[in-house]
C-alpha positions, 0 to 999 in steps of 0.5 A, a space after each residue: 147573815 150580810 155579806 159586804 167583801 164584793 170586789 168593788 167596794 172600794 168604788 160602790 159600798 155594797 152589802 147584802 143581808 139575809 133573815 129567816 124566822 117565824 112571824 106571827 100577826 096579831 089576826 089574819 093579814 087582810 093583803 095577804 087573804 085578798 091575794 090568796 084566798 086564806 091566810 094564816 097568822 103563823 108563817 115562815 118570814 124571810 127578807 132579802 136586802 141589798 144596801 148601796 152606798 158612796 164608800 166612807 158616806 153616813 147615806 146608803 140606799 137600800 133596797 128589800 124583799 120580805 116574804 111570808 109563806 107557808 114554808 112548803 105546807 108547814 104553816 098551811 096550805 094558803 097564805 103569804 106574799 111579797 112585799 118589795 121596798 126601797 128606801 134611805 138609810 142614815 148611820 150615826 
């Protein structure tokens, strides 16, 4: 899901995106198991993005949160976590 109709986009080119699905590792995430104990190969996935951009530019700065959990004990008791990154987005 994005959404990009912010009332200033015609001064700062803005969208925002939303994902939710299953992710599954092929073993165990070692980061996962030093920041929790545990961990499991099967989780809930989630990301959070946020895109800024000169209007009409090919360039955009994006910023995301992805997010592996265990879904409130779905996929377990321990598990997941957060990685934040930031980065440059070229369209053509």
């Amino acid at each position: 899901m994005c959404f990009h109709a912010f009332p200033w986009r015609e001064r700062l080119a803005t969208s925002v995106a939303f994902g939710a699905g299953p992710s599954h590792a092929t073993r165990v995430p070692a980061a996962e198991v030093r920041l929790d104990g545990s961990s499991k190969r099967s989780m809930l996935y989630w990301q959070l993005e946020l895109e800024l951009a000169q209007p009409g530019s090919d360039w955009a700065t994006l910023f995301r949160l992805h997010h592996r959990s265990t879904a409130y004990g779905v996929f377990g008791k321990q598990g997941g976590g957060n990685v934040r990154t930031a980065g440059l987005r070229y369209r053509y």
